[in-house]
mmCIF file of the N, C-alpha and C atoms, coordinates in Angstrom:
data_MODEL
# 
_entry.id   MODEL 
# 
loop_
_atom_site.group_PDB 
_atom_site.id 
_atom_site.type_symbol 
_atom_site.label_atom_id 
_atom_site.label_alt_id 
_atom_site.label_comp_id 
_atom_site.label_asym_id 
_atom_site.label_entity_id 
_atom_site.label_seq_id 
_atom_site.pdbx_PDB_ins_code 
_atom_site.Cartn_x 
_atom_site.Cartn_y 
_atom_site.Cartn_z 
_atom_site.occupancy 
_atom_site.B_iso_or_equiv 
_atom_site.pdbx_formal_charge 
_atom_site.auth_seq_id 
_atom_site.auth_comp_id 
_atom_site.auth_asym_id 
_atom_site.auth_atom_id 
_atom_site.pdbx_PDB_model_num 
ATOM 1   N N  . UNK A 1 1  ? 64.758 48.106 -51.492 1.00 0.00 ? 1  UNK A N  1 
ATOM 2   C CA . UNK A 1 1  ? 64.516 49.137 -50.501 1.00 0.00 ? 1  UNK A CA 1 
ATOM 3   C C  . UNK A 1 1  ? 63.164 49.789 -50.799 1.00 0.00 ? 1  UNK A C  1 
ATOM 4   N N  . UNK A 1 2  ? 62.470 49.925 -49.678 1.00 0.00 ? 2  UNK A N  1 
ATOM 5   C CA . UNK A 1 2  ? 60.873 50.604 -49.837 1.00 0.00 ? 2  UNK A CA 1 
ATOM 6   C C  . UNK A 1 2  ? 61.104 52.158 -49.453 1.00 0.00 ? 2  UNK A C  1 
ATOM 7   N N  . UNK A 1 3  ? 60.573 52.777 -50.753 1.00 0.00 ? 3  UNK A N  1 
ATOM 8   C CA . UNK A 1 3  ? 60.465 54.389 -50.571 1.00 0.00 ? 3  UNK A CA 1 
ATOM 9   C C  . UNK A 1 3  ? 59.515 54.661 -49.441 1.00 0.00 ? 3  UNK A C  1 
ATOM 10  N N  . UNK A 1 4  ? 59.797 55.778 -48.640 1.00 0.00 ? 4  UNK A N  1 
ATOM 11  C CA . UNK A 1 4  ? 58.725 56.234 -47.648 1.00 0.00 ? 4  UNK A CA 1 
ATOM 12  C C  . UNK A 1 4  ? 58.408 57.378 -48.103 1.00 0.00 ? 4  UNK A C  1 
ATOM 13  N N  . UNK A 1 5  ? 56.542 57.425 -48.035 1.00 0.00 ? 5  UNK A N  1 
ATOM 14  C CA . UNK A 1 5  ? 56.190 58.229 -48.437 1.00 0.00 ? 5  UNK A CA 1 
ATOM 15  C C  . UNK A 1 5  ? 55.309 59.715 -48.145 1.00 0.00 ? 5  UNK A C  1 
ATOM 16  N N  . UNK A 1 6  ? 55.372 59.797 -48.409 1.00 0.00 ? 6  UNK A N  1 
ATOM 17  C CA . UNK A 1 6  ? 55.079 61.609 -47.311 1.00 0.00 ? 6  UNK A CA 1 
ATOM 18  C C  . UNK A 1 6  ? 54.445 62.838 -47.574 1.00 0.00 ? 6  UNK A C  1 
ATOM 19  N N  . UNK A 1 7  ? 53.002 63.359 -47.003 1.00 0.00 ? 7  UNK A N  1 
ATOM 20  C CA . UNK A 1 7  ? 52.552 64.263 -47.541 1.00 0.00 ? 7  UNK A CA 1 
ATOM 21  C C  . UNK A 1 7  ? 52.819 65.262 -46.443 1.00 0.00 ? 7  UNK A C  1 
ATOM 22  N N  . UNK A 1 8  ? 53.885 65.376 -45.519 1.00 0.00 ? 8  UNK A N  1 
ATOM 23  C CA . UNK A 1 8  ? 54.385 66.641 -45.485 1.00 0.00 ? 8  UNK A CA 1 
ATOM 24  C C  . UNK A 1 8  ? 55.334 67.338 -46.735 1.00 0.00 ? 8  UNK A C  1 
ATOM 25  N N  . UNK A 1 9  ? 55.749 68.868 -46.603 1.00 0.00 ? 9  UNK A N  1 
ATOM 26  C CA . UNK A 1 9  ? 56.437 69.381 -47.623 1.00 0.00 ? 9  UNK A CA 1 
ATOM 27  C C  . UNK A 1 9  ? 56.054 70.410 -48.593 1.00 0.00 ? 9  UNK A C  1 
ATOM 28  N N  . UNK A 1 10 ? 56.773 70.498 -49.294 1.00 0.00 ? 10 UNK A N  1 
ATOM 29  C CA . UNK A 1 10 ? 56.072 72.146 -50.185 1.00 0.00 ? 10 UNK A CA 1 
ATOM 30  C C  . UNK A 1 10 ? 55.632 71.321 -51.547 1.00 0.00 ? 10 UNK A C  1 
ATOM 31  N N  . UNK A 1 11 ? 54.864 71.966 -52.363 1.00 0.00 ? 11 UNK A N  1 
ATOM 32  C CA . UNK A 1 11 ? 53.864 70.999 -53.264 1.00 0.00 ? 11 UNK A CA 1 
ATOM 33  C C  . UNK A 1 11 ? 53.419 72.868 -54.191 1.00 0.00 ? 11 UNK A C  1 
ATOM 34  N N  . UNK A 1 12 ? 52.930 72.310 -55.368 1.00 0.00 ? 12 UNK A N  1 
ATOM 35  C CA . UNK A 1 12 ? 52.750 72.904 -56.582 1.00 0.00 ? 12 UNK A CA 1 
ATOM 36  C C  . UNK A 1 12 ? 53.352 74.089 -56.753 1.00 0.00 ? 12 UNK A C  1 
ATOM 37  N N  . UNK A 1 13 ? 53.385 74.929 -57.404 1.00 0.00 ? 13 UNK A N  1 
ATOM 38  C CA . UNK A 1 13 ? 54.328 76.084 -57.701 1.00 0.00 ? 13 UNK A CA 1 
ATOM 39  C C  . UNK A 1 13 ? 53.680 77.539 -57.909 1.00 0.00 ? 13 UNK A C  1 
ATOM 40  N N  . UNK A 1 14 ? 53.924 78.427 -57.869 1.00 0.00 ? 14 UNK A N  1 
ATOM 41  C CA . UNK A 1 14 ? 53.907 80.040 -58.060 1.00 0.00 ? 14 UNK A CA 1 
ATOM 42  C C  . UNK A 1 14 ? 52.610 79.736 -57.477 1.00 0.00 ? 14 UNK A C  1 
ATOM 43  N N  . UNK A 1 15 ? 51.253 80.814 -58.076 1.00 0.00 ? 15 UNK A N  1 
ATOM 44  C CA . UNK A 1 15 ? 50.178 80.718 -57.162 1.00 0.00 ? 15 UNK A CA 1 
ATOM 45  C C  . UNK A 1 15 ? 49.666 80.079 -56.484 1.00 0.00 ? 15 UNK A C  1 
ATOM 46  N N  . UNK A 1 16 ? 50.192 78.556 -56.618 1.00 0.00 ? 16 UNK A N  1 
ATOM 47  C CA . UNK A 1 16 ? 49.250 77.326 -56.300 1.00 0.00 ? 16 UNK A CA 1 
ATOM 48  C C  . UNK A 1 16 ? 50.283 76.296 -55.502 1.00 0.00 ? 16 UNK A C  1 
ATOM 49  N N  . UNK A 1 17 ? 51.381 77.634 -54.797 1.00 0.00 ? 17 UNK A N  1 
ATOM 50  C CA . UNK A 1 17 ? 52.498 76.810 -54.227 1.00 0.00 ? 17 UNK A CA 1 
ATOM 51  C C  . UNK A 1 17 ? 51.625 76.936 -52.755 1.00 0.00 ? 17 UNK A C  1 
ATOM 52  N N  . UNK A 1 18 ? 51.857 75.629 -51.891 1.00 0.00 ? 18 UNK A N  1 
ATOM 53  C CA . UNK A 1 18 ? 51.686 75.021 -50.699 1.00 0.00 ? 18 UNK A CA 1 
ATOM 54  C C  . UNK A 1 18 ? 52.454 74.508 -49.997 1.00 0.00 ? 18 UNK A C  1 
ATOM 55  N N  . UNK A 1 19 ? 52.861 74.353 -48.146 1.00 0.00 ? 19 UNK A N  1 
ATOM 56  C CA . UNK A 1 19 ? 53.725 73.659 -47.298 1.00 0.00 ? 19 UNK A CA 1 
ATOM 57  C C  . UNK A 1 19 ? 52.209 73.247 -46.690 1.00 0.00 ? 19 UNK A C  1 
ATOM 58  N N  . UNK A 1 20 ? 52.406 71.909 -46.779 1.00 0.00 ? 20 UNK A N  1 
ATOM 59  C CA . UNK A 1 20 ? 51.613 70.796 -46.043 1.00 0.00 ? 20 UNK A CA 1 
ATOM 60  C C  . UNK A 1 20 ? 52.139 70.292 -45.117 1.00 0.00 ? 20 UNK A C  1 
ATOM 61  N N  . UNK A 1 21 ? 51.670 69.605 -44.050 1.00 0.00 ? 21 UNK A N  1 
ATOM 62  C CA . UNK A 1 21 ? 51.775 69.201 -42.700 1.00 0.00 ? 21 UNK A CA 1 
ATOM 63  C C  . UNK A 1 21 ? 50.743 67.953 -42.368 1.00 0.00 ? 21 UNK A C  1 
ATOM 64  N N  . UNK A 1 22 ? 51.113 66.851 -42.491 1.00 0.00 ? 22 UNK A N  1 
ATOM 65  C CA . UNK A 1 22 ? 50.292 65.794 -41.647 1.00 0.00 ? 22 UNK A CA 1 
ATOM 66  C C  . UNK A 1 22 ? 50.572 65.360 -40.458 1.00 0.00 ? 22 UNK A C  1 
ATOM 67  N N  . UNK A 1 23 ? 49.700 64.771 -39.818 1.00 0.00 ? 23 UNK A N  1 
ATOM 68  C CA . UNK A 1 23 ? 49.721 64.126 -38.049 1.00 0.00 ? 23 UNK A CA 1 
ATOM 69  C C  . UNK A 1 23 ? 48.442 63.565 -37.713 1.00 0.00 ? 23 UNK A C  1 
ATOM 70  N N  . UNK A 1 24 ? 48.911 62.962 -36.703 1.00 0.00 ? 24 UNK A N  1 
ATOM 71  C CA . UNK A 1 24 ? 48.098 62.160 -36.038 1.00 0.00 ? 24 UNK A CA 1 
ATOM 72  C C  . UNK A 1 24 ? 47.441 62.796 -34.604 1.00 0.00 ? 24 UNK A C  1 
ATOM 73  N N  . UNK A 1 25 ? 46.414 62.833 -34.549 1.00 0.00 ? 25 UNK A N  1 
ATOM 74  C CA . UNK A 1 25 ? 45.580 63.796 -33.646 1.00 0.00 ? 25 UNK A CA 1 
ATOM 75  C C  . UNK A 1 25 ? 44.581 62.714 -32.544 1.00 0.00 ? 25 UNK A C  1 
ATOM 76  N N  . UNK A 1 26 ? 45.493 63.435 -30.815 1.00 0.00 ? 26 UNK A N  1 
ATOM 77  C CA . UNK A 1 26 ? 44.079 62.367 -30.360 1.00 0.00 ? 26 UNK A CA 1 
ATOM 78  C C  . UNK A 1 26 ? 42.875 63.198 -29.814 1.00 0.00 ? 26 UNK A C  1 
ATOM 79  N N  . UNK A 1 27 ? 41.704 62.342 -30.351 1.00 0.00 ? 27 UNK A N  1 
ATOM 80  C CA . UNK A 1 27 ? 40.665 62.787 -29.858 1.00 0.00 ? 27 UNK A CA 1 
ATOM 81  C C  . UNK A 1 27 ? 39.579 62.413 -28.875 1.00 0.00 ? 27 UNK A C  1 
ATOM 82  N N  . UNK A 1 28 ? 39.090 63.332 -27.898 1.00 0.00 ? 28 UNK A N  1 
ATOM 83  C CA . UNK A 1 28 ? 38.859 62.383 -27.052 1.00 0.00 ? 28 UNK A CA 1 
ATOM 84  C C  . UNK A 1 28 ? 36.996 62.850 -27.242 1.00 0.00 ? 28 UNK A C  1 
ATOM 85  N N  . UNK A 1 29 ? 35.935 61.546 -27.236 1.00 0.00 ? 29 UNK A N  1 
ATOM 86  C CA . UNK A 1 29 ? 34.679 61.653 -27.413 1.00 0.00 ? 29 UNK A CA 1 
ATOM 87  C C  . UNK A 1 29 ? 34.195 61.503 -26.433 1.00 0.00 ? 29 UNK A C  1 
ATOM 88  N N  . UNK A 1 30 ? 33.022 62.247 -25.403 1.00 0.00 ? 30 UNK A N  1 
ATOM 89  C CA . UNK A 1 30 ? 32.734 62.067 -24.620 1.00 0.00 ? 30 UNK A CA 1 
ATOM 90  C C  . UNK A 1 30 ? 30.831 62.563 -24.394 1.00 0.00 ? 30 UNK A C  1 
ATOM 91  N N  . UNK A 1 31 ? 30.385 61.120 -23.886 1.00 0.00 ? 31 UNK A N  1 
ATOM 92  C CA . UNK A 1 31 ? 29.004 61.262 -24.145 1.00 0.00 ? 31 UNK A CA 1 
ATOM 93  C C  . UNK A 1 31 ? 28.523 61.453 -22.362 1.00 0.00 ? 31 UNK A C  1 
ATOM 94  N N  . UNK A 1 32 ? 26.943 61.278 -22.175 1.00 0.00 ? 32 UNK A N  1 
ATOM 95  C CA . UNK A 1 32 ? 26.583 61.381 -20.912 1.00 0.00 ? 32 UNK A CA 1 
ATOM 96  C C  . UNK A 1 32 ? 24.983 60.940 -21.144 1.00 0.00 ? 32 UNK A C  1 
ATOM 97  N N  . UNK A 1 33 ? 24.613 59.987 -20.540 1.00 0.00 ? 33 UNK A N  1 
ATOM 98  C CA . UNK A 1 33 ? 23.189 59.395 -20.714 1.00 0.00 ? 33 UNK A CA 1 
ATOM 99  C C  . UNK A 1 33 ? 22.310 59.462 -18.918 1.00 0.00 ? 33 UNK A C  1 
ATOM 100 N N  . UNK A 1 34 ? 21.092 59.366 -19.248 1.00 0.00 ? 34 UNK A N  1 
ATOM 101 C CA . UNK A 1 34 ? 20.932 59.355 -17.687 1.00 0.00 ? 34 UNK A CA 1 
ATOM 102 C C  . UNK A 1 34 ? 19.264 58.539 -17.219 1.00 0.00 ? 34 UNK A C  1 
ATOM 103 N N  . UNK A 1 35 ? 20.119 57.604 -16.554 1.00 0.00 ? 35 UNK A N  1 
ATOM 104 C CA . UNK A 1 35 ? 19.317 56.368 -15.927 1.00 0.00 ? 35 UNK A CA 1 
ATOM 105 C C  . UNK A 1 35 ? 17.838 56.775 -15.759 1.00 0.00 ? 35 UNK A C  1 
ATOM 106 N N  . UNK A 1 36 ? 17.316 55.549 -15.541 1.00 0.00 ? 36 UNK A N  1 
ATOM 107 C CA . UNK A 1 36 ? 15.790 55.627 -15.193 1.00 0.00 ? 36 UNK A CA 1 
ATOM 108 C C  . UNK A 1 36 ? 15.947 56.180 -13.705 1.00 0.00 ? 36 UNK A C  1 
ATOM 109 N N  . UNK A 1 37 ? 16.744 55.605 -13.170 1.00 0.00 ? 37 UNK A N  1 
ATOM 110 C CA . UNK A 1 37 ? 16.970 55.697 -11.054 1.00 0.00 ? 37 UNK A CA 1 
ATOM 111 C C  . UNK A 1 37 ? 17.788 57.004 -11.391 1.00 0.00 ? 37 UNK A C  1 
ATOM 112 N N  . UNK A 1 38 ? 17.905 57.615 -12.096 1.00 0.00 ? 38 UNK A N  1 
ATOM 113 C CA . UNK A 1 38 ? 18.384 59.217 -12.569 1.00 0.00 ? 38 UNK A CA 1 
ATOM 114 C C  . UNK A 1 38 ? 19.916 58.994 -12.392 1.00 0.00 ? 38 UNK A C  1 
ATOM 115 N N  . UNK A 1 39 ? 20.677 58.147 -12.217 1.00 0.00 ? 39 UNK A N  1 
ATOM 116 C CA . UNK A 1 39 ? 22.162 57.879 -12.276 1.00 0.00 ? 39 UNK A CA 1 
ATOM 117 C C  . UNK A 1 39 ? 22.575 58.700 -13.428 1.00 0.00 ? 39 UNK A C  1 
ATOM 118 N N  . UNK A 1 40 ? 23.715 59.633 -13.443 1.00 0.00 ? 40 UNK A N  1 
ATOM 119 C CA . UNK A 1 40 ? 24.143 60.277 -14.737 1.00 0.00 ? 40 UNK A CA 1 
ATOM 120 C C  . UNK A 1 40 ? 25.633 59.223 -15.003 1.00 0.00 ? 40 UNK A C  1 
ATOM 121 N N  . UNK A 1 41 ? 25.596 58.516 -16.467 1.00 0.00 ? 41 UNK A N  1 
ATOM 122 C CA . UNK A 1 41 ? 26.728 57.981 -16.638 1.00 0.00 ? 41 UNK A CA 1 
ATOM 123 C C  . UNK A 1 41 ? 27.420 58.895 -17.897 1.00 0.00 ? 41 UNK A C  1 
ATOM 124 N N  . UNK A 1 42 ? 28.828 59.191 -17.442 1.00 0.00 ? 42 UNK A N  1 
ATOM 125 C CA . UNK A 1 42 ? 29.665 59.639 -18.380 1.00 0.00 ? 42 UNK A CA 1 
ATOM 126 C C  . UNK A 1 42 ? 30.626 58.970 -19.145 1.00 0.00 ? 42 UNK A C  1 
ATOM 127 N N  . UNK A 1 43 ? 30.476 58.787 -20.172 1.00 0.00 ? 43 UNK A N  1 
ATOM 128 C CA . UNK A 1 43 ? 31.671 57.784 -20.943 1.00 0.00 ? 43 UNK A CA 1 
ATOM 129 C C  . UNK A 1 43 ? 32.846 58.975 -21.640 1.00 0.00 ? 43 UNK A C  1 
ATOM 130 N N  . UNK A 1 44 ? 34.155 58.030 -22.156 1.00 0.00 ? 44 UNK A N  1 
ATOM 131 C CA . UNK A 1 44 ? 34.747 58.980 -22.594 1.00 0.00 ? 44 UNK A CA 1 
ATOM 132 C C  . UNK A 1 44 ? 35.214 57.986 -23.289 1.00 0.00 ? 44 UNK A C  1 
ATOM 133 N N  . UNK A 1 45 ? 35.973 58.292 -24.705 1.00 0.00 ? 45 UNK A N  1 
ATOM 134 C CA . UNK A 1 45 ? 36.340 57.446 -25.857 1.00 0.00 ? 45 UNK A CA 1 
ATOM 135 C C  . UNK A 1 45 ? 37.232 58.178 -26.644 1.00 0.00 ? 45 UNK A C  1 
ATOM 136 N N  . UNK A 1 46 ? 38.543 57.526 -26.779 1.00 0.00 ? 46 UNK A N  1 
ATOM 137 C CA . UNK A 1 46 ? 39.453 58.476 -27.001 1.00 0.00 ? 46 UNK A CA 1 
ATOM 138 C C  . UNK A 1 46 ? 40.114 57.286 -28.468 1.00 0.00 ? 46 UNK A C  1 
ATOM 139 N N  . UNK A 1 47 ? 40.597 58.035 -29.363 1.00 0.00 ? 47 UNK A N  1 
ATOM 140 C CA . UNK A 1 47 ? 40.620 57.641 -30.761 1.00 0.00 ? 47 UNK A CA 1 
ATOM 141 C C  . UNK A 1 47 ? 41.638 59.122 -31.156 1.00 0.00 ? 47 UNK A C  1 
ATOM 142 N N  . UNK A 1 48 ? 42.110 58.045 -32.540 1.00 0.00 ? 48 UNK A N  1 
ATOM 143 C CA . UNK A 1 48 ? 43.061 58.964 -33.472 1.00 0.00 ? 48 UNK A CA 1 
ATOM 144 C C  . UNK A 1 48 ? 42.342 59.542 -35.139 1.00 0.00 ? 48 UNK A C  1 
ATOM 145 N N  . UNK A 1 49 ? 42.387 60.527 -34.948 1.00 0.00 ? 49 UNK A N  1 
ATOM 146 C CA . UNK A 1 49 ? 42.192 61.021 -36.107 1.00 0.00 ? 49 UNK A CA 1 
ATOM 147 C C  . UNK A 1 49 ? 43.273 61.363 -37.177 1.00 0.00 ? 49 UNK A C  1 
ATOM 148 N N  . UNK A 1 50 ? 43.517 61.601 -38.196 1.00 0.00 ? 50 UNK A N  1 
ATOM 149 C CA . UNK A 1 50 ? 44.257 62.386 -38.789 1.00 0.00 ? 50 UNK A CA 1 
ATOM 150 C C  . UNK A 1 50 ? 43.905 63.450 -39.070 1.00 0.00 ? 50 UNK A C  1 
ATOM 151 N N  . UNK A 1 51 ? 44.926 64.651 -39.908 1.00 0.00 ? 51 UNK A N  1 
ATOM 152 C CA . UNK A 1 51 ? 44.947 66.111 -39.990 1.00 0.00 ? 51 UNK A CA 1 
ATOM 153 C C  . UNK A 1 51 ? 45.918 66.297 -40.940 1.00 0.00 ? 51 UNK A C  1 
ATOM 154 N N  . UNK A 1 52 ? 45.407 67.442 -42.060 1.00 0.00 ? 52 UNK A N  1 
ATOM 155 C CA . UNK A 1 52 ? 46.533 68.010 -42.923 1.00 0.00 ? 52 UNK A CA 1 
ATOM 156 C C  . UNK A 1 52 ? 46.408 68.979 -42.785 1.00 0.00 ? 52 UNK A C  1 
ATOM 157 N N  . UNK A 1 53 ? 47.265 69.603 -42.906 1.00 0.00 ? 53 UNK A N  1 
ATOM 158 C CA . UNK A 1 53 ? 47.050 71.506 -42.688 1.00 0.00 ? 53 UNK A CA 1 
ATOM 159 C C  . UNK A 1 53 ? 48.426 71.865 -43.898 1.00 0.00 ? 53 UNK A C  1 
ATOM 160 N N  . UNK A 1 54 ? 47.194 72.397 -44.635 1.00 0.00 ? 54 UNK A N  1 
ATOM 161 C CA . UNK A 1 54 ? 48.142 73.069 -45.800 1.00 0.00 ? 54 UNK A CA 1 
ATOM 162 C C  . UNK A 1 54 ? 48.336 74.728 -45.766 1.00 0.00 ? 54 UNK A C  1 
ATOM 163 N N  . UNK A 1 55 ? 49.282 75.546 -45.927 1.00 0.00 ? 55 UNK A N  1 
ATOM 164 C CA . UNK A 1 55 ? 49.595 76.672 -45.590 1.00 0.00 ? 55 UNK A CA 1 
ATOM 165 C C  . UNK A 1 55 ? 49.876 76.768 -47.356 1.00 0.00 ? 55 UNK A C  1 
ATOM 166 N N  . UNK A 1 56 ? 49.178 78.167 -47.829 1.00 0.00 ? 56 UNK A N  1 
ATOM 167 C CA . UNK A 1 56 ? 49.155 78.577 -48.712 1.00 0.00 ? 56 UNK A CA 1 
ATOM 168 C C  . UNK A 1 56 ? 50.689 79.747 -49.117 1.00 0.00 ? 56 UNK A C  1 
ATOM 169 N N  . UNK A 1 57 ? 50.812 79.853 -50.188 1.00 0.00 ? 57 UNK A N  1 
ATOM 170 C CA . UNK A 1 57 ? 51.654 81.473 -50.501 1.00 0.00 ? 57 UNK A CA 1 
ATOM 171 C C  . UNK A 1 57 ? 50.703 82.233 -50.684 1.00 0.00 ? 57 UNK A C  1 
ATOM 172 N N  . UNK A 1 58 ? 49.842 82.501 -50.411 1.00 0.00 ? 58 UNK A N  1 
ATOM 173 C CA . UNK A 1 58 ? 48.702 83.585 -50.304 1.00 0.00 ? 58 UNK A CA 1 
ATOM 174 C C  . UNK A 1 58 ? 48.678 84.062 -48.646 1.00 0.00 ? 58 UNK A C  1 
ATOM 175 N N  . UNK A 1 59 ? 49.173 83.178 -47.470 1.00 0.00 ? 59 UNK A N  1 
ATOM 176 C CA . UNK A 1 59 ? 48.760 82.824 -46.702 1.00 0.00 ? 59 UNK A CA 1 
ATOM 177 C C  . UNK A 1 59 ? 47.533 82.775 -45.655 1.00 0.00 ? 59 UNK A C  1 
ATOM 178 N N  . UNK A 1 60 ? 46.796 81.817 -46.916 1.00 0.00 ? 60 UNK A N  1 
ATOM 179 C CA . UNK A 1 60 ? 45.781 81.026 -46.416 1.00 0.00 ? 60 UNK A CA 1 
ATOM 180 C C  . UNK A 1 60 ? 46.118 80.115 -45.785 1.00 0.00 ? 60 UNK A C  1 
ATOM 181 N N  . UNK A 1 61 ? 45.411 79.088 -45.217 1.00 0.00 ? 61 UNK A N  1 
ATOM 182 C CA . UNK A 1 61 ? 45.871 78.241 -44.019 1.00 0.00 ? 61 UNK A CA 1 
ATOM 183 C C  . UNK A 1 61 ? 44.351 77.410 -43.974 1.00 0.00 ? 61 UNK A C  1 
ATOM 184 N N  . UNK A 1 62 ? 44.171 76.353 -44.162 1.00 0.00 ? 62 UNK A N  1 
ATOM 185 C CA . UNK A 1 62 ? 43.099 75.358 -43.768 1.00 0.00 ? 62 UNK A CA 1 
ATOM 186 C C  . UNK A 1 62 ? 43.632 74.383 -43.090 1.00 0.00 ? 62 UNK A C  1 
ATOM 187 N N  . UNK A 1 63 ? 42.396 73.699 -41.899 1.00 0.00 ? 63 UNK A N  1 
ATOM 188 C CA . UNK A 1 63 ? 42.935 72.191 -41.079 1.00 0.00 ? 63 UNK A CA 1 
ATOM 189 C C  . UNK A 1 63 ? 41.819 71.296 -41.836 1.00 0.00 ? 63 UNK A C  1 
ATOM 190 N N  . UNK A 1 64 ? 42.471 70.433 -42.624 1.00 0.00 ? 64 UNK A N  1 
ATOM 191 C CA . UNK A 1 64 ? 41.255 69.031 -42.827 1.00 0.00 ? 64 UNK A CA 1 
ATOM 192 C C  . UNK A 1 64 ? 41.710 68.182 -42.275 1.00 0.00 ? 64 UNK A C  1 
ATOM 193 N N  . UNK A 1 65 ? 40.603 67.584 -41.458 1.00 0.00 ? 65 UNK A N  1 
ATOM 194 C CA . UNK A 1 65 ? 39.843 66.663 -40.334 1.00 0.00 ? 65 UNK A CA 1 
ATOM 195 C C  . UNK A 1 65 ? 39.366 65.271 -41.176 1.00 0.00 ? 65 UNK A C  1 
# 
């Protein structure tokens, strides 16, 4: 049997205790260039990022991207 493994959950203890949170984030990129005949083209490009967001016992709170 394969363990699954997981960085949601609460993590280190007394000052340096944390509840973490991971996911999957969509993002959507969107550029705009513009022709010689002055045509404006808009693209859009949509992709997954990930995200952890750790919540402190201080409550501090950071999102890493």
């Amino acid at each position: 049997m394969r363990r699954k493994r997981t960085l949601n959950g609460a993590f280190g203890s007394g000052k340096d205790l944390y509840v973490a949170a991971w996911q999957a984030v969509k993002v959507v990129d969107r550029s705009e260039e513009t022709e010689e005949d002055g045509t404006i083209i808009q693209r859009e490009r949509e992709r997954f990022t990930n995200e952890l967001t750790p919540v402190y016992a201080s409550g501090e709170t950071a999102i890493l991207r």
